[in-house]
N, C-alpha and C positions, 0 to 999 in steps of 0.2 A: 651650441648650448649656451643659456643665456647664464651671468655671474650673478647670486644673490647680493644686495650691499652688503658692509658689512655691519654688521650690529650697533648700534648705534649707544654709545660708552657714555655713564652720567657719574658724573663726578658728586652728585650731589646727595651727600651725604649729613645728615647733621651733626654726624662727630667731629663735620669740617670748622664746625663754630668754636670749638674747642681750642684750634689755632689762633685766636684771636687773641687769648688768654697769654702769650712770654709777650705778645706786643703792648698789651694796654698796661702790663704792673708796672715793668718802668716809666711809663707814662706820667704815673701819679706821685705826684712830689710828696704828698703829706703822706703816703707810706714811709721814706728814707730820711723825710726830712728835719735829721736828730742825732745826736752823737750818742746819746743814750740808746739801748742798752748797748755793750761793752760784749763780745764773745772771742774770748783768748787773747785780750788786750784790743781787737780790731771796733773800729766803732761801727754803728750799724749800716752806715751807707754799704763798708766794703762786705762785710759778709752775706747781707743783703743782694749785691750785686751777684754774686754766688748764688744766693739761694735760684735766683732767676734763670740760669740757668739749669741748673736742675726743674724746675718749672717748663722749662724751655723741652727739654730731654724727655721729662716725662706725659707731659700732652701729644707731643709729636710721637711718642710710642705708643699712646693710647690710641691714637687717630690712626694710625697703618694699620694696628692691630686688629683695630673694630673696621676698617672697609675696604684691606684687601680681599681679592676675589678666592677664594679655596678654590685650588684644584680639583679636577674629575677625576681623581686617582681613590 
C-alpha cells in the first residue's frame, strides 16, 4: 500500500506581520529620544524600554492565539 504525503503546513499567516511590530519601535529614535516625560522619577528612555516589551509579550500572544491549529476534539 502506497503512503499519502504528508500535508503540506503554510505558515502564512497575516497575523505574522504583527511580529514585525517589538522589532521596528526600538528602531525609532524619535520615539525615546527625550528625558521628558518623567514616570516615578525614571526618564522616558527607561520606562519606554519596558513598555517594549510588554509590546513584545503582547503581539507574540496575539499571533499564537490567532493561528494555532484547534484540535479535532
Amino acid at each position: 500500500m502506497t503512503e499519502s504525503p504528508p500535508p503540506v503546513r503554510s505558515d502564512r499567516s497575516p497575523w505574522n506581520w504583527l511580529l514585525i511590530l517589538p522589532f521596528a519601535l526600538p528602531l525609532l529614535p524619535f520615539l525615546f529620544n527625550a528625558d521628558e516625560p518623567r514616570l516615578l522619577g525614571l526618564p522616558l528612555f527607561y520606562w519606554l524600554q519596558l513598555a517594549y516589551i510588554a509590546v513584545g509579550v503582547t503581539s507574540t500572544t496575539v499571533v499564537y492565539r490567532m493561528t494555532r491549529r484547534r484540535s479535532g476534539r
